[in-house]
C-alpha positions in Angstrom: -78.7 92.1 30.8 -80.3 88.9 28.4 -81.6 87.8 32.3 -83.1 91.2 33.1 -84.9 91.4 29.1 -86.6 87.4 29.3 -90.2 87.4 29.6 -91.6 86.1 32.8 -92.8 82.6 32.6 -95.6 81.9 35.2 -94.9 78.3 35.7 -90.9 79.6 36.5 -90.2 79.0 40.6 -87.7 81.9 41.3 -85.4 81.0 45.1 -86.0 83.2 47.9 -82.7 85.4 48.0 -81.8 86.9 52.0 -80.0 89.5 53.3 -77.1 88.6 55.2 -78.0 89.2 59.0 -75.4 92.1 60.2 -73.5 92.1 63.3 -73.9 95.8 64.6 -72.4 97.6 67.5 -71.9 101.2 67.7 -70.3 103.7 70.0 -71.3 107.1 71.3 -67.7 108.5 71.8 -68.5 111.5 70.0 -72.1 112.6 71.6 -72.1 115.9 73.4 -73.9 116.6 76.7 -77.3 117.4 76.1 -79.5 120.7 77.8 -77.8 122.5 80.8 -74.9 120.4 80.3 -73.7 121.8 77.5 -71.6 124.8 77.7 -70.3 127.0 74.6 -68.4 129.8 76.9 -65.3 128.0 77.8 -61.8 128.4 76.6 -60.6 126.7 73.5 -57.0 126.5 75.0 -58.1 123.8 77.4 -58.7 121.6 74.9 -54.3 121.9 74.1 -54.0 121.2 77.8 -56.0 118.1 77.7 -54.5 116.5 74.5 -51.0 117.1 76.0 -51.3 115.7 78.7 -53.4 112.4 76.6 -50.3 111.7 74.1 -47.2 113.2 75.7 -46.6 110.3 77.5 -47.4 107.8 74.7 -45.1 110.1 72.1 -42.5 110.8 75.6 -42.5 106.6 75.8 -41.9 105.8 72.0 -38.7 108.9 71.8 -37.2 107.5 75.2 -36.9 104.2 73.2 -35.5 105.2 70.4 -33.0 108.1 71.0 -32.1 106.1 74.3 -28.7 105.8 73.1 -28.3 108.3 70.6 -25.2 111.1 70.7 -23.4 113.0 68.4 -19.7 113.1 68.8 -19.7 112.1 72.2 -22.5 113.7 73.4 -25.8 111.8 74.4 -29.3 113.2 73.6 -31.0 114.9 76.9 -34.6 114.6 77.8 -35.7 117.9 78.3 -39.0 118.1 80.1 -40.1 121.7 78.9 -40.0 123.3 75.9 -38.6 126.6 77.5 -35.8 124.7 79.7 -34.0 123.9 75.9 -30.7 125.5 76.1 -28.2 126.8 73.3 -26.0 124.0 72.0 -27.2 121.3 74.4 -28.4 118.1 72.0 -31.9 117.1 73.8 -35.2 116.2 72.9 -38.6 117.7 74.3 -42.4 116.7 73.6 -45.3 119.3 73.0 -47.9 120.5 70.4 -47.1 121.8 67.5 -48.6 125.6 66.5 -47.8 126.4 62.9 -48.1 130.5 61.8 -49.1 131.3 59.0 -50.1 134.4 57.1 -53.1 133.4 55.4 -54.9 131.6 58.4 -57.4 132.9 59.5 -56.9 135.0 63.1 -59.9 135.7 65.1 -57.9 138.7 67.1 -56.7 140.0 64.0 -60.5 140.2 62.8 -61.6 141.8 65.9 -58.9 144.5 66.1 -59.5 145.4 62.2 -63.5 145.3 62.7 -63.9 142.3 61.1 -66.0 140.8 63.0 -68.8 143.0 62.0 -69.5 141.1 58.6 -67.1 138.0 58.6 -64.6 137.9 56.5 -64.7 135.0 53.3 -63.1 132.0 54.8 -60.1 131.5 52.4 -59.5 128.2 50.3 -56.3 127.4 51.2 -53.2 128.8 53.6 -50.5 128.0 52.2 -48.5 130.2 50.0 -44.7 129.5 48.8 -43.9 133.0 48.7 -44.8 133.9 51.9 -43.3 132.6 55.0 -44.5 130.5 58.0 -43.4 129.2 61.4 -43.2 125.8 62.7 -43.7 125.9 66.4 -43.6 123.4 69.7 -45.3 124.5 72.9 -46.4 123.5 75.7 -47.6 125.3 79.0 -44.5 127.0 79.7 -44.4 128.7 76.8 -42.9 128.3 72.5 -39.9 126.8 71.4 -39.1 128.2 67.5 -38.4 124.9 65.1 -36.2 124.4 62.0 -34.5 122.3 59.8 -34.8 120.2 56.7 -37.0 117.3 58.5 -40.3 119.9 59.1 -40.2 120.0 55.1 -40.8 116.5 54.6 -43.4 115.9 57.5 -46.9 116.2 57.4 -47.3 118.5 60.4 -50.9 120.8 61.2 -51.5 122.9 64.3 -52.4 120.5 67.0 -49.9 117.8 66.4 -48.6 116.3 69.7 -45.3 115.1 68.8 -41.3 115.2 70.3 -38.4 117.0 68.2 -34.5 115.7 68.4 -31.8 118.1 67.9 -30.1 121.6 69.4 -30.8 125.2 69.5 -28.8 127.1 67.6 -27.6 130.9 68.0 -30.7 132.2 66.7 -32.6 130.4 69.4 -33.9 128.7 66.9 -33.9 124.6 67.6 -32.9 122.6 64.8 -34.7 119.3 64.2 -32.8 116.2 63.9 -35.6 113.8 64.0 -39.4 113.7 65.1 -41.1 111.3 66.9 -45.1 111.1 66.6 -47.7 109.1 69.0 -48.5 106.4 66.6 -50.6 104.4 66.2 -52.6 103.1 69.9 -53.5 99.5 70.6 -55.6 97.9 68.4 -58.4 95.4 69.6 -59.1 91.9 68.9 -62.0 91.1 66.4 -64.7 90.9 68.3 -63.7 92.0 71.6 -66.3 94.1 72.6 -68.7 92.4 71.7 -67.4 89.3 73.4 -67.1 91.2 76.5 -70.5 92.7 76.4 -71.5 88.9 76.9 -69.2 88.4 79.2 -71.0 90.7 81.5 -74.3 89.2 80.9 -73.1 85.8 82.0 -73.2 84.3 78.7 -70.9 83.7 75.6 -72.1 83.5 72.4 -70.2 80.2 71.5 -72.4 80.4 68.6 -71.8 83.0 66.9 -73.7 84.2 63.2 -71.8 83.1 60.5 -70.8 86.1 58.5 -68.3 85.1 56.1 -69.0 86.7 52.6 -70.7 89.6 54.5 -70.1 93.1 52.7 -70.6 96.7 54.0 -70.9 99.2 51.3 -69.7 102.6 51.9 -71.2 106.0 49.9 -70.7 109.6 50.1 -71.6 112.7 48.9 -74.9 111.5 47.1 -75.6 115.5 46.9 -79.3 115.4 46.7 -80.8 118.8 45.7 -84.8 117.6 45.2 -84.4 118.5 41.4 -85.4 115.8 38.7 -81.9 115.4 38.0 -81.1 113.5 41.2 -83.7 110.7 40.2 -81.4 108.9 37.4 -78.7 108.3 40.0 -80.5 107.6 43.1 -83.0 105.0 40.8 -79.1 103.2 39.9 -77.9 103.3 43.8 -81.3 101.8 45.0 -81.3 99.2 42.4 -77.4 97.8 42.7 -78.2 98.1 46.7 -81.7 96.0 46.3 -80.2 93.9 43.5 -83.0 94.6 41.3 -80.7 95.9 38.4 -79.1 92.5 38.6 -80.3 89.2 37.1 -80.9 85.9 39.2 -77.2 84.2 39.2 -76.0 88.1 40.4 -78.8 88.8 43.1 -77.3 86.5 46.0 -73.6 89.1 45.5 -76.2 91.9 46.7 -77.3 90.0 49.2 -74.2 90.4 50.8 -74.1 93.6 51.4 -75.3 93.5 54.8 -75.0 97.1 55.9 -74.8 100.7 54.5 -72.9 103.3 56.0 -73.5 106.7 54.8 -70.8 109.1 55.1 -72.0 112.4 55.3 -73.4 115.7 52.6 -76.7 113.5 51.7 -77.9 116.6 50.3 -76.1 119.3 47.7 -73.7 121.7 49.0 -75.8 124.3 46.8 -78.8 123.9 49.1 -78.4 126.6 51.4 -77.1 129.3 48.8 -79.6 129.3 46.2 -82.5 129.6 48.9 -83.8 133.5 48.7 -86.2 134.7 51.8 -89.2 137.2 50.5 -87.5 140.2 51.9 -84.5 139.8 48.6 -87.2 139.0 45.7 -88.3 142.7 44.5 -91.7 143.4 45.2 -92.3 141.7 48.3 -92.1 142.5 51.8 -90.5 140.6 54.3 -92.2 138.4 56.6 -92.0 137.1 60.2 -89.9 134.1 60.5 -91.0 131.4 62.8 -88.3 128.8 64.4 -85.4 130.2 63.0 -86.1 130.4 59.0 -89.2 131.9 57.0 -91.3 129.0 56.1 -92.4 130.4 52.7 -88.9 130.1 51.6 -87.6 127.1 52.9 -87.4 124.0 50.4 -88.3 120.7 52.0 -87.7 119.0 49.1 -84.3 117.7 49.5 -84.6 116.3 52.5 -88.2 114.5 51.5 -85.8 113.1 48.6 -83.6 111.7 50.8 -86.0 110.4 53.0 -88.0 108.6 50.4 -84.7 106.8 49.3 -84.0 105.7 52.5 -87.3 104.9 53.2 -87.2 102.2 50.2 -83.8 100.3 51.0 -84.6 100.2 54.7 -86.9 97.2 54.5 -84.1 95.1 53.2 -81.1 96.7 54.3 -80.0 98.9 57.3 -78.8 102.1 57.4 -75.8 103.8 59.4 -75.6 107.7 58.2 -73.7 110.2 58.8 -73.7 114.2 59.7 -72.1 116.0 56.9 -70.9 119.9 56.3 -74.5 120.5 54.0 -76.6 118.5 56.1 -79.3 119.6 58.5 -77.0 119.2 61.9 -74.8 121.8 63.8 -72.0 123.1 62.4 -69.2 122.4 64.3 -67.5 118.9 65.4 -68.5 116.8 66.5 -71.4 116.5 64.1 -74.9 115.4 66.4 -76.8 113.1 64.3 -79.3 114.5 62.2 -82.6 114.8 64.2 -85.2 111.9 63.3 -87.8 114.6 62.6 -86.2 115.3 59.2 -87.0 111.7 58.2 -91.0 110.9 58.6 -91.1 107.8 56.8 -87.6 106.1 57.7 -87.8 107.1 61.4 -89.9 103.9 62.1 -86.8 102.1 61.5 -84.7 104.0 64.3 -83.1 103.7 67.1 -84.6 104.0 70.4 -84.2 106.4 72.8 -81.8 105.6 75.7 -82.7 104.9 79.1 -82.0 107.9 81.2 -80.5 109.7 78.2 -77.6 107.1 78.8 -76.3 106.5 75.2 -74.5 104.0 75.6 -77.8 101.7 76.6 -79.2 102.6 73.2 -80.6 99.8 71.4 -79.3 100.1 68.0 -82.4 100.2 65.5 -82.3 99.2 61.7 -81.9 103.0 60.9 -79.1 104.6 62.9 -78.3 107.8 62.6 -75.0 108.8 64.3 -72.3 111.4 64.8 -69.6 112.9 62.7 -67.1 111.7 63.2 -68.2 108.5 64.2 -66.9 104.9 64.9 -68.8 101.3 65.8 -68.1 97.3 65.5 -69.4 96.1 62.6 -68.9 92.6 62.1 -66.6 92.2 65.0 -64.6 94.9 63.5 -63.2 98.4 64.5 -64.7 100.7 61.9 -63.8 104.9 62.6 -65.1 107.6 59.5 -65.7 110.9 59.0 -67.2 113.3 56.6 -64.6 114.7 55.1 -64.0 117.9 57.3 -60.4 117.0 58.9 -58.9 115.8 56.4 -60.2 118.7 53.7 -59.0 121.3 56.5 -55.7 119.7 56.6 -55.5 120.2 53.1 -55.4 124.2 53.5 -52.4 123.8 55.4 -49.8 121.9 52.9 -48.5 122.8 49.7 -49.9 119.3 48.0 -53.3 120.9 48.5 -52.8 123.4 45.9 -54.1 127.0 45.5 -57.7 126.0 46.6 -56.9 123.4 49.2 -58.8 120.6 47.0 -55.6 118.9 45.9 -56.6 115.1 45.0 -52.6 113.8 45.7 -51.4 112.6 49.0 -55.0 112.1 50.8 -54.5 108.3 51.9 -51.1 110.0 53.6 -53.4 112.9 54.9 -55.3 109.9 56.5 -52.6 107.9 57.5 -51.5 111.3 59.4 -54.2 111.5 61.4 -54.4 107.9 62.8 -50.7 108.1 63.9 -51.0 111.6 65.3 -53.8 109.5 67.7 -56.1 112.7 66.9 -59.4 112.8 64.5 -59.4 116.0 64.4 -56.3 118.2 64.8 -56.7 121.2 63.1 -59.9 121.4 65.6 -60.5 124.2 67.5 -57.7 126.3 65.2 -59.0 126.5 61.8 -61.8 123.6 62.5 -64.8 124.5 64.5 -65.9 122.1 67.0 -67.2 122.1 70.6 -65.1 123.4 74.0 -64.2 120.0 75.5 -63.3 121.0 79.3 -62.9 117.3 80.9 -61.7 115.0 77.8 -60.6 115.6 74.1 -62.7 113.5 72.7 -61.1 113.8 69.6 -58.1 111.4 70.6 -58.1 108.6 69.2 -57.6 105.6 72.2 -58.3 102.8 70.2 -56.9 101.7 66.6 -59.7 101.1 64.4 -59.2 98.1 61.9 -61.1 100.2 58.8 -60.6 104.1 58.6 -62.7 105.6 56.1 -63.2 109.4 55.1 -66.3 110.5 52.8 -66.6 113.0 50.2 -62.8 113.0 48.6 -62.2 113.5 45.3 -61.5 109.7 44.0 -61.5 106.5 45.6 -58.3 104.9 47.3 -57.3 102.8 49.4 -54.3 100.7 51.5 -53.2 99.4 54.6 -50.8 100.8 56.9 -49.2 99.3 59.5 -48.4 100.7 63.4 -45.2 99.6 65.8 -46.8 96.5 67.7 -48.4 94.9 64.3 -51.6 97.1 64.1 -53.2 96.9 60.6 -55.8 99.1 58.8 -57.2 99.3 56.0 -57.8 103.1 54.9 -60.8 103.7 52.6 -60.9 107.3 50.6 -64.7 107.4 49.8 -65.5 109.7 46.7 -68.4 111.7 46.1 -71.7 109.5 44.8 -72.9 112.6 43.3 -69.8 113.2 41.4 -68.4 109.9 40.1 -71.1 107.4 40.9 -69.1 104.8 43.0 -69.8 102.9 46.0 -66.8 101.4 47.9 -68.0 98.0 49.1 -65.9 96.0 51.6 -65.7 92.3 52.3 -66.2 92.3 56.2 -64.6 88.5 56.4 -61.0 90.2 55.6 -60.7 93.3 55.2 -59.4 93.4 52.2 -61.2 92.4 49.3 -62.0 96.5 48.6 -64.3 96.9 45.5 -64.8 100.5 43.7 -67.8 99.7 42.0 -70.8 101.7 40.2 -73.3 99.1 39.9 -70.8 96.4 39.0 -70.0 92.8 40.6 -66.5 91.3 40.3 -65.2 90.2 37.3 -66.1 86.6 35.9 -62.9 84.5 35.8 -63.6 84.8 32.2 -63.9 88.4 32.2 -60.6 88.3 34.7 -58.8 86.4 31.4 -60.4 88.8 28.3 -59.4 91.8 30.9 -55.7 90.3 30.9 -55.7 89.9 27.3 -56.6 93.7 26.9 -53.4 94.4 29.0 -51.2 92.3 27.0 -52.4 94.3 23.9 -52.0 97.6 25.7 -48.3 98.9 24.2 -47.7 101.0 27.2 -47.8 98.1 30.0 -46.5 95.1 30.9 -47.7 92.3 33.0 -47.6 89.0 34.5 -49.1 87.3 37.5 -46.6 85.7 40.3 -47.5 82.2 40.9 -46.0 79.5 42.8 -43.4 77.4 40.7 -44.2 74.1 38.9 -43.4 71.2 40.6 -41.1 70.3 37.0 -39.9 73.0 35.0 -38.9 71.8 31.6 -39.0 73.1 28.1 -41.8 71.0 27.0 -43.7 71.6 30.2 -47.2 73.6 29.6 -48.8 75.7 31.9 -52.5 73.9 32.8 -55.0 76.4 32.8 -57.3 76.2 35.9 -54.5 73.7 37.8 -51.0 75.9 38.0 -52.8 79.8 38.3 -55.6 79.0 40.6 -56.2 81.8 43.3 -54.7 79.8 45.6 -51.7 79.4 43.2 -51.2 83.5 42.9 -49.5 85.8 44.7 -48.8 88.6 43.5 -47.9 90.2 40.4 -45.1 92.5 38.7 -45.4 94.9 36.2 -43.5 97.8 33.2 -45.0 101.1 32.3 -43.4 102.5 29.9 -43.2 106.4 29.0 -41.1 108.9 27.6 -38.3 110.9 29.8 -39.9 114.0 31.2 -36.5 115.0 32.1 -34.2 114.6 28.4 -35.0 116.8 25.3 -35.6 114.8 22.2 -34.0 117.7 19.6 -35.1 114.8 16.9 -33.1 112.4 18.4 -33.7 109.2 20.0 -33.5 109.6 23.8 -34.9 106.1 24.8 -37.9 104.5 26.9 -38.1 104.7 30.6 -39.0 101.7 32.1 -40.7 102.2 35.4 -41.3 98.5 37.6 -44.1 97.8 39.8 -44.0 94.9 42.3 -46.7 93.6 44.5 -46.9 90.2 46.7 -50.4 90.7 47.8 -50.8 88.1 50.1 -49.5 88.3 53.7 -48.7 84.7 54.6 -46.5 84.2 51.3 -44.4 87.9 52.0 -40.9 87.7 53.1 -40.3 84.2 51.4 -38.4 85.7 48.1 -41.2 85.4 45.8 -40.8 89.0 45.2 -36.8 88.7 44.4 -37.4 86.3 42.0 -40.0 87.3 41.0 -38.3 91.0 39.8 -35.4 89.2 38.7 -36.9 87.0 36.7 -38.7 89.9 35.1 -35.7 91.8 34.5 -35.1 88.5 32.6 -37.5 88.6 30.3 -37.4 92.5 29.9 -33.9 91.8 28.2 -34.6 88.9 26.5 -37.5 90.5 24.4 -36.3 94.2 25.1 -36.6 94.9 21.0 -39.9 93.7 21.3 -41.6 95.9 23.7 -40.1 98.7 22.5 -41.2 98.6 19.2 -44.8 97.7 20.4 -44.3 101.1 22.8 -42.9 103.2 20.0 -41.6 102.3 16.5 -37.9 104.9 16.8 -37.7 103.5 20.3 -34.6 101.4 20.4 -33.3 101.2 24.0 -34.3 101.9 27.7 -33.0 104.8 29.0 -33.4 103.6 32.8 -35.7 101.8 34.8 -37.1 103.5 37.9 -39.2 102.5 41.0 -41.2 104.5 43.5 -40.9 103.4 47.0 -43.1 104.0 50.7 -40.1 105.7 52.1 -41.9 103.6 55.2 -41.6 100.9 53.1 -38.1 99.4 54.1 -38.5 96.0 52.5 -39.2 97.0 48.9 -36.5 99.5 48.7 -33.3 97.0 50.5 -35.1 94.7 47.4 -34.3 97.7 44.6 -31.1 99.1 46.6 -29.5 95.0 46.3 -30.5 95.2 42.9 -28.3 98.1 42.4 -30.9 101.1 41.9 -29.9 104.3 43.4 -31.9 107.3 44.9 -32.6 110.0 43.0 -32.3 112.7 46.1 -31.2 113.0 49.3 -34.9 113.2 50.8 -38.6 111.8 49.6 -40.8 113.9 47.8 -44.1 115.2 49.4 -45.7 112.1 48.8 -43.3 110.3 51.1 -42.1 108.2 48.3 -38.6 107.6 47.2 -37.5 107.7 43.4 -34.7 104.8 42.6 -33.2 104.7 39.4 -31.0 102.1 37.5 -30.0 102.2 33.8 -30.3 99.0 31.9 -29.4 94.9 32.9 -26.5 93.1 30.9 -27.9 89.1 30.4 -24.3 88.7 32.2 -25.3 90.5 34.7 -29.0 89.3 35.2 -27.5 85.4 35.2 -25.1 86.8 37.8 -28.3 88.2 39.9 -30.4 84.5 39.2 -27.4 82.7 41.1 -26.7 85.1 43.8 -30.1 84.7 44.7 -30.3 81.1 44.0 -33.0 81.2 41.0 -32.1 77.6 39.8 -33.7 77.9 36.1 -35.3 80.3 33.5 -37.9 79.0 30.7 -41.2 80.2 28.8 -43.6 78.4 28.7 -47.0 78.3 26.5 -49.9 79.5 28.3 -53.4 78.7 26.9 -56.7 80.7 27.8 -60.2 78.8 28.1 -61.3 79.7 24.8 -58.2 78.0 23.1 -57.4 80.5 21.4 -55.2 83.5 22.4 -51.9 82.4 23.5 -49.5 84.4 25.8 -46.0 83.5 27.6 -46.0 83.2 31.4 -42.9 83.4 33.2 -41.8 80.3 35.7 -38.7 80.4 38.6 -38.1 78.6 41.2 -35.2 79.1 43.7 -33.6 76.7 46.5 -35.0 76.5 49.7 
């Protein structure tokens, strides 16, 4: 801020800053047919068909493998390749799509039998409803099998799921599921394989290629423009951090970075369309002709000149990908077409051009590209896929997570992660999702495993990775609403994994990184430390060197206690203890698997019982023991809980909540038992250690282990 408030000198030579060059390529998978070629009259159903017969093998392949040699008491598990040859009491698994019935979806021969379809009925918020029954159902094109058991309950499953079911059919011709089996996730290409292969073709290979490490794309959603004055505070702040011109001179080249912007759909305000009134409403006047589909004397351009005008003034330094949305000007249903150039005057001279032949696929990519919903594209060698929001917000009507108005902000990362590894962007589409009547290909399958997956307009950001049978990894991005909490989400391209939520803010100074730490350390509710590697010579006079032994290549990881009250004891004036809940993270990939995270927790542990007194009376001043420490576990995440299991915590039920996460509790560490842990697990020695800050001031302890091999 001092930088931004000096007055200019004019003798003062300023450097030149550049935009990173971006590495573009985008795909057309999603564009429809254009003039006779599009059709709107045929059957939904055939779009079942034609994602059956996509995944069923890919899901029939993975189930073969795995319940190969499985039996019960004797009996072997029977392929069955119909869902209507099942018979009663034969163990046998089948493939199909999944058809879920429930009361509160919305029925479109219901409507027309009741006369609905005169003035359509309010779509509702949300299907689900606890005291009112559904059906789970598989079917295929012989017909519905009926499906139970405990496993539906703790699946993520929506109408269109292509998946296989284990287990039997019972008296009621019901079939009981043992086990489920879902497509997954598809191959995943190299970096920079299509665009290597695109060169290929042309004879050349660009040896050479631009160097883009440090490159950043920065994602936004939701920027709800609505033309009033109130938009101009925020959209001033966006164009600002984007051009670096709220930034001072040492801060500028971090902007520069940013090499792209991708725009994930509702540029304008969902309240857009409802507050415009036509003539023939407002008392007094008479209606008038309307030309072109709407009455010109009512329509408000202003939103759309708004947005225009703002992209207009970043397009010169930075280019644009956006992104259909449910309030934008662009059709309705899925896939989104791009919103037309002719809404966009001024930025339009930065478009693509037109394809040769209407061939998309020859496009020419232009400095303003303005593509489908959903949509997907290289960008910087990399996989990117994204949509507006529409799939994953419709899934959200379906689950009980979602609450009563299907805007539930829990569970969306394992909403995402649902649709990669059902291989299908949109599955809820044509059922409860409107979209287009594919006849030769459902282009919503998913054929390719993106390395970034990112959904726009949800309620807060979030992120992680996920992980897919042949060691496929992508990173999942939950991009919030601009207009709503003024983030960005801005990803390091080079990685992957450097993900920044960020409202006009850099990352933090290594000074900042320290005063942020000493903040924690004062915090009574948390406790943390950084992993590092061990000392080369651990003894009690040793020090910790700032700058030398936690350098980021010296960290990796860290391990942390949150304390709280029991939610589950009554206190009745007593004292009913401090629950201790742990928090373990080796971040980076190439130092997993080595038993940093082992010692790491054990070591901990240590320390928690060492200076137990301590924390608690820092937490709470009648606190005077911990009534159990708990963990919360991926219940994908096998690693994490064999590390809490050998450590003696225990499950807390017999399945994982709705989050997919496992609850493991343990009640408190005896020193005996913790120096019983250390030499199991070959932890050679213990010490603390004085740790000293750059200012030379504020002292903490840090925590040092090593262990043999």
């Amino acid at each position: 801020m001092d930088a931004l408030l000096q007055s200019p000198e004019s003798d003062e030579k300023y450097d030149v800053v550049e935009r990173q060059k971006s590495s573009y390529n985008p795909m057309y998978s999603y564009v429809l047919p254009k003039g006779d070629s599009k059709h709107y009259s045929h059957q939904f159903a055939d779009m079942y068909f034609l994602r059956l017969a996509k995944l069923k093998p890919s899901v029939e392949a993975i189930a073969d493998s795995d319940w190969d040699d499985f039996e019960i008491a004797g009996e072997k598990a029977q392929r069955v390749e119909r869902v209507l040859d099942v018979r009663q009491g034969q163990l046998c698994w089948v493939a199909g799509t999944v058809f879920i019935d429930m009361p509160l979806k919305p029925n479109i021969l219901e409507d027309i039998a009741q006369d609905h379809w005169i003035s359509g009925p309010p779509s509702r918020k949300s299907y689900y409803s606890s005291d009112s029954g559904f059906q789970v159902m598989l079917e295929d094109e012989s017909g519905r099998l009926r499906l139970t058991g405990a496993m539906l309950q703790s699946t993520i499953l929506v109408t269109g799921v292509i998946m296989a079911v284990l287990g039997t059919e019972n008296a009621n011709g019901d079939f009981e599921v043992l086990d489920i089996r879902l497509p997954d996730l598809p191959r995943q290409p190299q970096r920079w394989e299509r665009d290597d292969a695109a060169q290929a073709l042309n004879g050349k290979m660009n040896v050479d290629r631009a160097n883009t490490e440090g490159n950043k794309v920065a994602l936004v959603s939701g920027i709800g423009i609505s033309g009033k004055n109130s938009d101009s505070l925020s959209l001033s702040l966006l164009t600002e951090y984007l051009l670096g011109e709220a930034l001072s001179g040492e801060e500028q080249p971090s902007a520069s970075q940013i090499s792209r912007l991708i725009i994930a759909g509702c540029s304008l305000a969902d309240e857009i369309a409802s507050t415009l009134i036509t003539p023939a409403q407002e008392p007094g006047r008479k209606a008038v002709q309307k030309k072109y589909g709407y009455d010109a004397t009512a329509f408000n351009a202003a939103p759309i000149t708004s947005l225009d005008e703002f992209l207009a003034e970043l397009l010169p330094s930075l280019p644009i990908t956006i992104m259909a949305g449910e309030n934008d000007p662009a059709n309705a249903s899925l896939p989104q077409q791009p919103i037309h150039n002719a809404m966009f005057p001024r930025s339009r001279n930065y478009a693509s051009s037109a394809p040769p032949a209407g061939d998309p696929n020859k496009q020419e990519p232009g400095w303003f590209d303005s593509v489908t919903n959903p949509w997907e594209g290289d960008v910087e060698g990399w996989r990117f896929m994204g949509n507006s929001g529409q799939p994953v917000n419709d899934i959200f009507k379906y689950v009980e997570f979602g609450g009563e108005d299907g805007q539930g902000t829990e569970g969306r990362l394992e909403v995402i992660e649902s649709i990669l590894r059902w291989r299908c962007a949109a599955p809820t589409a044509p059922d409860t999702l409107w979209c287009y009547p594919f006849q030769e290909k459902d282009q919503f399958v998913i054929e390719e495993c993106p390395h970034l997956f990112f959904v726009g307009n949800q309620p807060k950001f979030d992120t992680a990775i996920v992980e897919g049978p042949m060691g496929q990894q992508v990173r999942l991005i939950a991009v919030p609403k601009f207009s709503e909490t003024g983030e960005v989400v801005v990803v390091n391209t080079e990685t992957l994994e450097d993900i920044q939520e960020a409202t006009a803010s850099e990352p933090l100074t290594l000074e900042q990184e320290y005063s942020m730490q000493k903040s924690w350390r004062h915090d009574s509710d948390k406790l943390t430390f950084i992993v590092c590697h061990p000392l080369q010579k651990i003894n009690h006079s040793a020090v910790v060197k700032t700058g030398i032994d936690d350098t980021a290549s010296t960290m990796v990881g860290d391990v942390n206690l949150f304390l709280s009250k029991p939610e589950d004891v009554v206190e009745n004036g007593k004292d009913v203890g401090v629950v201790g809940e742990l928090e373990l993270m080796i971040a980076e990939r190439d130092e997993q698997r080595k038993g940093y995270g082992r010692v790491a927790l054990i070591t901990f542990l240590h320390f928690i019982q060492r200076h137990e007194h301590t924390v608690l009376m820092e937490f709470s001043k009648g606190a005077s023991h911990f009534t159990y420490f708990r963990a919360k576990i991926g219940q994908e995440n096998h690693r994490s809980l064999g590390l809490f299991e050998g450590l003696g915590f225990v499950k807390t039920s017999e399945e994982p909540n709705y989050f997919g996460e496992w609850e493991l509790r343990r009640k408190g560490f005896q020193r005996e038992t913790l120096q019983e842990m250390m030499e199991r697990h070959g932890i050679e020695a213990y010490c603390e250690l004085p740790y000293q800050p750059p200012d030379r001031v504020a002292k903490s302890m840090k925590t040092n282990s090593t262990a043999s091999g």
